[in-house]
VOKE-41436 format. One record per residue: x, y, z of N, C-alpha, C, O in turn; chain. Coordinates in nm, 2 decimals, always signed. Example, Ala and Ser with C-alpha at 12.3 -4.5 7.8 and 13.67 -1.06 7.14 Angstrom:
VOKE-41436
r nx = +1.32; ny = -0.57; nz = +0.78; cax = +1.23; cay = -0.45; caz = +0.78; cx = +1.32; cy = -0.33; cz = +0.78; ox = +1.42; oy = -0.33; oz = +0.85; ch = A
r nx = +1.28; ny = -0.22; nz = +0.71; cax = +1.37; cay = -0.11; caz = +0.71; cx = +1.29; cy = +0.00; cz = +0.79; ox = +1.34; oy = +0.11; oz = +0.80; ch = A
END
This chain:
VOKE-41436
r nx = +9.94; ny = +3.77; nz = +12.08; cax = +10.02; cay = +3.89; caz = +12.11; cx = +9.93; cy = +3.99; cz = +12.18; ox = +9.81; oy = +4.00; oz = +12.15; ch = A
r nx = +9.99; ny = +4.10; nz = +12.28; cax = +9.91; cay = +4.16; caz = +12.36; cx = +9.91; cy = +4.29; cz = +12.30; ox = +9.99; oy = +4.31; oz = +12.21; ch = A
r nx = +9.81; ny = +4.38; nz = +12.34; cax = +9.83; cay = +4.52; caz = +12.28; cx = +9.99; cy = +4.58; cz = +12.31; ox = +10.06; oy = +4.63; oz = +12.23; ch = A
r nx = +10.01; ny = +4.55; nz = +12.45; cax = +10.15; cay = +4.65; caz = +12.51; cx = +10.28; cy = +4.54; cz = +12.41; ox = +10.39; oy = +4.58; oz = +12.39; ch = A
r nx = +10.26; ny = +4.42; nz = +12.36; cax = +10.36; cay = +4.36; caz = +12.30; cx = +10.36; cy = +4.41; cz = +12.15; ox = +10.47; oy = +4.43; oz = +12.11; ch = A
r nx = +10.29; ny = +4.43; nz = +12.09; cax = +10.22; cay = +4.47; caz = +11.99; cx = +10.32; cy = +4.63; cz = +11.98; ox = +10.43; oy = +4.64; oz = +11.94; ch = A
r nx = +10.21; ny = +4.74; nz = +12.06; cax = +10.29; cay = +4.84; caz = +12.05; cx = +10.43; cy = +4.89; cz = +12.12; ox = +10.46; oy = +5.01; oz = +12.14; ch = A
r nx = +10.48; ny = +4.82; nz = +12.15; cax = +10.62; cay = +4.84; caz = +12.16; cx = +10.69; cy = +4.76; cz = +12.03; ox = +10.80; oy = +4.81; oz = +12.02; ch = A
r nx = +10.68; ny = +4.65; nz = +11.91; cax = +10.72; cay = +4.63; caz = +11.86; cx = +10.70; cy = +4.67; cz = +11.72; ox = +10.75; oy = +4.62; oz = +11.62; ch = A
r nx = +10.62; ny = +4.76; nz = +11.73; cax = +10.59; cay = +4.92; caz = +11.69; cx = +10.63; cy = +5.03; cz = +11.72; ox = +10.62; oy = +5.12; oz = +11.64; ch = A
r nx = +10.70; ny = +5.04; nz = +11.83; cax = +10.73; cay = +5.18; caz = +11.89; cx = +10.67; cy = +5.27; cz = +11.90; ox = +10.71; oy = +5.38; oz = +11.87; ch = A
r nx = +10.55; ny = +5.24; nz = +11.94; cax = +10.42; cay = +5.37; caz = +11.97; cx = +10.40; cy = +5.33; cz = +12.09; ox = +10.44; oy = +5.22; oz = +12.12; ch = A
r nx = +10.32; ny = +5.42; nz = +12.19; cax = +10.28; cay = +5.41; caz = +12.30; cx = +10.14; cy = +5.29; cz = +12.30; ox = +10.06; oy = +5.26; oz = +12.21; ch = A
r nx = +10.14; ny = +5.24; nz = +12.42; cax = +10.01; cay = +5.18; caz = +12.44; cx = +9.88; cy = +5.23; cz = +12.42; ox = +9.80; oy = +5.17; oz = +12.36; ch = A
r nx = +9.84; ny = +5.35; nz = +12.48; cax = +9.72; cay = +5.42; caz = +12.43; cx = +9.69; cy = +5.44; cz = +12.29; ox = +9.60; oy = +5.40; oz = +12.22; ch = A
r nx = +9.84; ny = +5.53; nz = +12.27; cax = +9.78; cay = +5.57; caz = +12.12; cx = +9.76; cy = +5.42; cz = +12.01; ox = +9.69; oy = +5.43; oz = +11.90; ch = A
r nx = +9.81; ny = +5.31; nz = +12.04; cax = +9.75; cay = +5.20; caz = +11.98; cx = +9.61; cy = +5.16; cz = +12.01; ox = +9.52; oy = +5.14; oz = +11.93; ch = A
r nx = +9.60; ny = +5.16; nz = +12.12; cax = +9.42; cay = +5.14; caz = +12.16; cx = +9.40; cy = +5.24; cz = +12.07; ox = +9.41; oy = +5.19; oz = +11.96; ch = A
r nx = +9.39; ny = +5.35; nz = +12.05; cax = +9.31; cay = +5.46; caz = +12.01; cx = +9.29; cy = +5.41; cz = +11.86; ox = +9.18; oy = +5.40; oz = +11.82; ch = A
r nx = +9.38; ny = +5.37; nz = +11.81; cax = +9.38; cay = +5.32; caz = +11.66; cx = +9.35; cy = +5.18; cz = +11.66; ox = +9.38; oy = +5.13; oz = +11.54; ch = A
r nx = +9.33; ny = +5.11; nz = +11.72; cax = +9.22; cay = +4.99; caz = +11.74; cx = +9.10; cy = +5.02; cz = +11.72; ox = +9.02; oy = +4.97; oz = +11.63; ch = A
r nx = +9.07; ny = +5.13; nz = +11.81; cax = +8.93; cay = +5.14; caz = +11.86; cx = +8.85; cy = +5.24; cz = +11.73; ox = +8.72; oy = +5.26; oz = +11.72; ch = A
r nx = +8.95; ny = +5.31; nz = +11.61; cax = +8.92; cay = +5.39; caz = +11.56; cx = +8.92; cy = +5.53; cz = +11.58; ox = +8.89; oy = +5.61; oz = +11.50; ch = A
r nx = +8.96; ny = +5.55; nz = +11.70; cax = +8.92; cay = +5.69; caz = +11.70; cx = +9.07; cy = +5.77; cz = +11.74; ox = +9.09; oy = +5.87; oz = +11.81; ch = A
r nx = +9.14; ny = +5.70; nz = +11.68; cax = +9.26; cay = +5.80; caz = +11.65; cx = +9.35; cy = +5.75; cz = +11.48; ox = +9.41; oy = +5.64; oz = +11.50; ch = A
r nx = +9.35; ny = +5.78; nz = +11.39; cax = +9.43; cay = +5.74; caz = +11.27; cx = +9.57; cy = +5.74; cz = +11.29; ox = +9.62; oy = +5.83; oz = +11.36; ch = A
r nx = +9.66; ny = +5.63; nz = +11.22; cax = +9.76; cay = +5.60; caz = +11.20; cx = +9.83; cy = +5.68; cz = +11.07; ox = +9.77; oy = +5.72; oz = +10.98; ch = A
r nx = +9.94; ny = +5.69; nz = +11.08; cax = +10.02; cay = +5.67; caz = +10.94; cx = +10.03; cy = +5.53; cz = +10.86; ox = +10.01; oy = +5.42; oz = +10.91; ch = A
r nx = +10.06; ny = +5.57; nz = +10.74; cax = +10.05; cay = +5.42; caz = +10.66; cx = +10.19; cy = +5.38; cz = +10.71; ox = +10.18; oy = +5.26; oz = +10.73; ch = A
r nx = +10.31; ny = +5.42; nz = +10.73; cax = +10.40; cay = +5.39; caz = +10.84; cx = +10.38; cy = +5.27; cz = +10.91; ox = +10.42; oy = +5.16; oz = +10.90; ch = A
r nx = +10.31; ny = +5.36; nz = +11.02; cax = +10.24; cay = +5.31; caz = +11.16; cx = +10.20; cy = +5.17; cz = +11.08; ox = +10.28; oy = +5.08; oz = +11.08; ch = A
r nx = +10.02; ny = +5.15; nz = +10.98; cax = +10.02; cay = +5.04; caz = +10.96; cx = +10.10; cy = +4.91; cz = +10.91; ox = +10.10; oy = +4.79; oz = +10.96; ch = A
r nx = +10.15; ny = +4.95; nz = +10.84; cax = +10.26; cay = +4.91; caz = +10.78; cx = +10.36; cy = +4.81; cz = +10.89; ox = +10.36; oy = +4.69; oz = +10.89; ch = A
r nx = +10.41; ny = +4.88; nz = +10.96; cax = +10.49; cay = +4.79; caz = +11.08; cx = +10.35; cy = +4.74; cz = +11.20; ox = +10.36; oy = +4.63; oz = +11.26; ch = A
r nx = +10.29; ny = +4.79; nz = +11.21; cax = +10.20; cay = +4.70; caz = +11.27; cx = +10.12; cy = +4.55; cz = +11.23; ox = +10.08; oy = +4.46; oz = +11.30; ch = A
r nx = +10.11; ny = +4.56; nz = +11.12; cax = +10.08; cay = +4.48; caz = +11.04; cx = +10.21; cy = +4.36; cz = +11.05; ox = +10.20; oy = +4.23; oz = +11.05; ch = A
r nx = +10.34; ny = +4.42; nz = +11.05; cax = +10.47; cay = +4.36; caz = +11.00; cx = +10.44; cy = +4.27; cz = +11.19; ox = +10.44; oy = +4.15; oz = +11.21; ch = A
r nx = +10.42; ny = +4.37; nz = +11.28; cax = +10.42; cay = +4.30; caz = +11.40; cx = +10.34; cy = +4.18; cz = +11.41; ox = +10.39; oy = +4.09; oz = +11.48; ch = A
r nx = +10.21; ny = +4.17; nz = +11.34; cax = +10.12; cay = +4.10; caz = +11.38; cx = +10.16; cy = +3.98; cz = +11.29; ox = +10.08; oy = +3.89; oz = +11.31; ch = A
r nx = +10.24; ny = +3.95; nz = +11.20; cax = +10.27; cay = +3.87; caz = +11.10; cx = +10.13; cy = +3.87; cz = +10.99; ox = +10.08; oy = +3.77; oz = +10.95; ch = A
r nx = +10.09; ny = +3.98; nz = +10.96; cax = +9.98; cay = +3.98; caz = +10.82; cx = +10.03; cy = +4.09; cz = +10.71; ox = +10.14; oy = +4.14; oz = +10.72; ch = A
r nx = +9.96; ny = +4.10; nz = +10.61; cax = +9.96; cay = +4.18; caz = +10.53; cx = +9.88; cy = +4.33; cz = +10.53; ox = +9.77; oy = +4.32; oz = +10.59; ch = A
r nx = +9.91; ny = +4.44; nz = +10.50; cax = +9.84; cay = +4.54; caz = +10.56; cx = +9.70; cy = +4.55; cz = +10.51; ox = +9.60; oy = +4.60; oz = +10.57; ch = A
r nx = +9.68; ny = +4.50; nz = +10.38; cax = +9.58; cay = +4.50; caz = +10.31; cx = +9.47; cy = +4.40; cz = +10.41; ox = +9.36; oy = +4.44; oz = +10.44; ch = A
r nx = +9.53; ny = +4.27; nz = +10.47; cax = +9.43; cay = +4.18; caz = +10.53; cx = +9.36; cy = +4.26; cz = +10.71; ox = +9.25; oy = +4.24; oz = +10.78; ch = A
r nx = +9.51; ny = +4.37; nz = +10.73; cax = +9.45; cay = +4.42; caz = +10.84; cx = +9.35; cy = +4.50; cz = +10.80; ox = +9.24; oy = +4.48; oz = +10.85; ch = A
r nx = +9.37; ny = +4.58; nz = +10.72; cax = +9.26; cay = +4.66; caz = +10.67; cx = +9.13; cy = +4.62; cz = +10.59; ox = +9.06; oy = +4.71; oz = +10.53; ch = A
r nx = +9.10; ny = +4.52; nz = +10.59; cax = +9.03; cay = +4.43; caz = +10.48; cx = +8.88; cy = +4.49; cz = +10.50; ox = +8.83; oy = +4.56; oz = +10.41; ch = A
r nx = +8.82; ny = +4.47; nz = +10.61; cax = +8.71; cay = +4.56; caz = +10.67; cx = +8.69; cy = +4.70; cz = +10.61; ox = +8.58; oy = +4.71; oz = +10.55; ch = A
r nx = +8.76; ny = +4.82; nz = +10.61; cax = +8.82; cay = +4.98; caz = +10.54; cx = +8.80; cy = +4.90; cz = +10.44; ox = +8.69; oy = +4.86; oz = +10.45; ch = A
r nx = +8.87; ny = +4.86; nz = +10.34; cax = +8.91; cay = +4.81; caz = +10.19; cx = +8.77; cy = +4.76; cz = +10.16; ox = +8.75; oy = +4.81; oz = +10.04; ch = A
r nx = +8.66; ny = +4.69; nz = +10.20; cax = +8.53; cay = +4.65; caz = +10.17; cx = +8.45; cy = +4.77; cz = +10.18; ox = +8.39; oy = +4.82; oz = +10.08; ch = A
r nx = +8.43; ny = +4.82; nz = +10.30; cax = +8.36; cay = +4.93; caz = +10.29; cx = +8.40; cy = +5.01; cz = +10.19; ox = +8.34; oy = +4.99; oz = +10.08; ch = A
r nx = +8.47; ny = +5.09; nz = +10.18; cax = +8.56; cay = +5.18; caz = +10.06; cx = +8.53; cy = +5.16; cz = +9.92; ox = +8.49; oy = +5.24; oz = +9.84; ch = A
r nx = +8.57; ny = +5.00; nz = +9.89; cax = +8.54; cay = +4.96; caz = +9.74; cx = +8.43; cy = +4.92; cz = +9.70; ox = +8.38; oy = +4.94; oz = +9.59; ch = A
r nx = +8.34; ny = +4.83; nz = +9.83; cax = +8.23; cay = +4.80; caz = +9.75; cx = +8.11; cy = +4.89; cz = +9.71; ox = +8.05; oy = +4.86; oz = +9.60; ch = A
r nx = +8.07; ny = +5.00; nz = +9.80; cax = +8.03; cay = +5.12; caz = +9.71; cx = +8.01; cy = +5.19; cz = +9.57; ox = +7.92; oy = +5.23; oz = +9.50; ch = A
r nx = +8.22; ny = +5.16; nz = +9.57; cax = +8.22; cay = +5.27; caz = +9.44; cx = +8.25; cy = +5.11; cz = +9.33; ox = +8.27; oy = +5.14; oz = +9.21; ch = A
r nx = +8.25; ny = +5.00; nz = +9.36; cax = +8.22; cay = +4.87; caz = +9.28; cx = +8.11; cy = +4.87; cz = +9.23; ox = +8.11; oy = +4.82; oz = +9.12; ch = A
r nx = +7.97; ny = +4.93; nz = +9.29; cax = +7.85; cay = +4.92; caz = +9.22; cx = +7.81; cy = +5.07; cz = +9.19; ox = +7.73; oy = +5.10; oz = +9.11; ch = A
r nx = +7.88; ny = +5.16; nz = +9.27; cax = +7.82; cay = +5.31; caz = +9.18; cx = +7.75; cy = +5.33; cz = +9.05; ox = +7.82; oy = +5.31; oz = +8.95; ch = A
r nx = +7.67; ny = +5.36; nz = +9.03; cax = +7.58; cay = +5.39; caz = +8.87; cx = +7.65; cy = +5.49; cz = +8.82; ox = +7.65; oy = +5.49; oz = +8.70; ch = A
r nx = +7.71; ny = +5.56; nz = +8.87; cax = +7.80; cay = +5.67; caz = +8.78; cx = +7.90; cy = +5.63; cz = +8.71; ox = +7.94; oy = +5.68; oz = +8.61; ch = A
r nx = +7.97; ny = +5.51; nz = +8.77; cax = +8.08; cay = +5.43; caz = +8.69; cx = +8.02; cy = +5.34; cz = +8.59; ox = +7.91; oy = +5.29; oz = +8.60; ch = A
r nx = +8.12; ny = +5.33; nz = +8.46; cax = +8.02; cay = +5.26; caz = +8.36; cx = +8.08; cy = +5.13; cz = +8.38; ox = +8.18; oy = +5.14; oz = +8.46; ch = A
r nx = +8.05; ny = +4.97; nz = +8.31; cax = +8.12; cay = +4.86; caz = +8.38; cx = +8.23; cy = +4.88; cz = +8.34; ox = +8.29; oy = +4.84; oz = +8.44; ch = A
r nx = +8.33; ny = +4.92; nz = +8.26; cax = +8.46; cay = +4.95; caz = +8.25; cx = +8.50; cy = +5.01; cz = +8.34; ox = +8.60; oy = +5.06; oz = +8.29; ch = A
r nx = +8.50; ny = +5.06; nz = +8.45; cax = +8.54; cay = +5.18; caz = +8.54; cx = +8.53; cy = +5.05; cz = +8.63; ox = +8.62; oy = +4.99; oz = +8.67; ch = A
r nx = +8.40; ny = +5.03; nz = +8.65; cax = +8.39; cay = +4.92; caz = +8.78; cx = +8.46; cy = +4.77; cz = +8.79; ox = +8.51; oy = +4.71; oz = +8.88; ch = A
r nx = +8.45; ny = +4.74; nz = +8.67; cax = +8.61; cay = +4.60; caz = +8.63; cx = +8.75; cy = +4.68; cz = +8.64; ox = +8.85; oy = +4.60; oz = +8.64; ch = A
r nx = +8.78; ny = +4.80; nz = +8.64; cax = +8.90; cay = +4.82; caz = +8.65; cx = +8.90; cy = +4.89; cz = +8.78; ox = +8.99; oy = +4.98; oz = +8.77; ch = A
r nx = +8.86; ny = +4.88; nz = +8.88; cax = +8.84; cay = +4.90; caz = +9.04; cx = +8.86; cy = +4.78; cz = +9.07; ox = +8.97; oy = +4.76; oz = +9.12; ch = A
r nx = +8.82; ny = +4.72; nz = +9.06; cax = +8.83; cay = +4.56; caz = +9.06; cx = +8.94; cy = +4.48; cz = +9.07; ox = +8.96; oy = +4.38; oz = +9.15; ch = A
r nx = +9.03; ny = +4.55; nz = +8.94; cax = +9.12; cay = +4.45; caz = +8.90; cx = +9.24; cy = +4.52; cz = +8.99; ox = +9.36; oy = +4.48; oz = +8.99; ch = A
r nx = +9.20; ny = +4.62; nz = +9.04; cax = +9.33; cay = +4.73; caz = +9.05; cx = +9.33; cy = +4.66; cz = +9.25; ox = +9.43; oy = +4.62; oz = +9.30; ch = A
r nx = +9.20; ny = +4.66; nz = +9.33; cax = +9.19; cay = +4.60; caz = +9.46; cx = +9.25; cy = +4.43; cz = +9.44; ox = +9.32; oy = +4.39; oz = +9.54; ch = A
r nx = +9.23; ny = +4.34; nz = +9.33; cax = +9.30; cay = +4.25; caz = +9.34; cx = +9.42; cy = +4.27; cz = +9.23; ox = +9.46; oy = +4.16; oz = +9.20; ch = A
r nx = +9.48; ny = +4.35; nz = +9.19; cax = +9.61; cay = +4.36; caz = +9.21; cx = +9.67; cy = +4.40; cz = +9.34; ox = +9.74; oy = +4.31; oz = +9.39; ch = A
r nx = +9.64; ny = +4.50; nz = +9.40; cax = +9.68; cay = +4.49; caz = +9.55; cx = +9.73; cy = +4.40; cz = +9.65; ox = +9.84; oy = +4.39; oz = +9.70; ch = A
r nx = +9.62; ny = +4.32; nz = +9.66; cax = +9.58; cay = +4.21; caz = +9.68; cx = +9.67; cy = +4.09; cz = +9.64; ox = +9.71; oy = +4.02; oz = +9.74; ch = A
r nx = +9.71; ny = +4.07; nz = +9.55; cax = +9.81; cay = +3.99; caz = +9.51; cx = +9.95; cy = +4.03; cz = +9.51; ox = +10.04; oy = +3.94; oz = +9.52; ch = A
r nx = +9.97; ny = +4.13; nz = +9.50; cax = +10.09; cay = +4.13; caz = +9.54; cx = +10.14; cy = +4.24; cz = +9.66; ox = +10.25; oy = +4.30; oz = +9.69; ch = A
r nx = +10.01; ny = +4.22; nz = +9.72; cax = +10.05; cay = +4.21; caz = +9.88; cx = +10.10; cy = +4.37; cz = +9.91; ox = +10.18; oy = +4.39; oz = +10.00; ch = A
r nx = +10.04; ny = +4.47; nz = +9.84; cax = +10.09; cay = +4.59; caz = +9.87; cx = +10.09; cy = +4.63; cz = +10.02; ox = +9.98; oy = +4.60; oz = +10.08; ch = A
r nx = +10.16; ny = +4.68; nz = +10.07; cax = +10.20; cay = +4.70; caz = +10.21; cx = +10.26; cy = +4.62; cz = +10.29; ox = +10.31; oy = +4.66; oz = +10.40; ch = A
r nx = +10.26; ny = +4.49; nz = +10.24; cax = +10.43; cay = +4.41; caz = +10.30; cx = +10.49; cy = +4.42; cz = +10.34; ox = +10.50; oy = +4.30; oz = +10.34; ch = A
r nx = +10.62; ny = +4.47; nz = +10.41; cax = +10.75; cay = +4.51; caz = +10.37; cx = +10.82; cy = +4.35; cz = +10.44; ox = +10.94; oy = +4.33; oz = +10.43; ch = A
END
């Protein structure tokens, strides 16, 4: 699927989807959300790259005690399983 197929079945312009490809413009969880629905994935798998950076940090943080960091854990694969941002 092409970007301009993509964001029209989105209903955003073509640019401003490049721009949020490329990173340098943010979406609404909205926006993701049906973009995601366009691409046939899960929002979590688009984001999966964000979601590793983000969690794996505060997964090993020393300020969290392992109770804090098993329940980071369990809470990304609950997500994860049941596919939060689907629709």
């Amino acid at each position: 699927m092409t970007q301009k197929e993509v964001a029209e079945k989105v209903g955003i312009s073509l640019p401003f989807y490049g721009h949020i490809e490329r990173g340098s413009r943010k979406a609404s969880l909205e926006t993701v959300i049906n973009i995601a629905n366009a691409l046939g994935v899960s929002a979590d798998t688009l984001l999966q790259d964000s979601l590793d950076v983000m969690t794996k940090p505060l997964a090993s943080d020393a300020c969290l005690s392992e109770h804090s960091r098993s329940l980071l854990n369990d809470i990304v694969g609950v997500l994860r399983e049941h596919d939060i941002g689907r629709v």
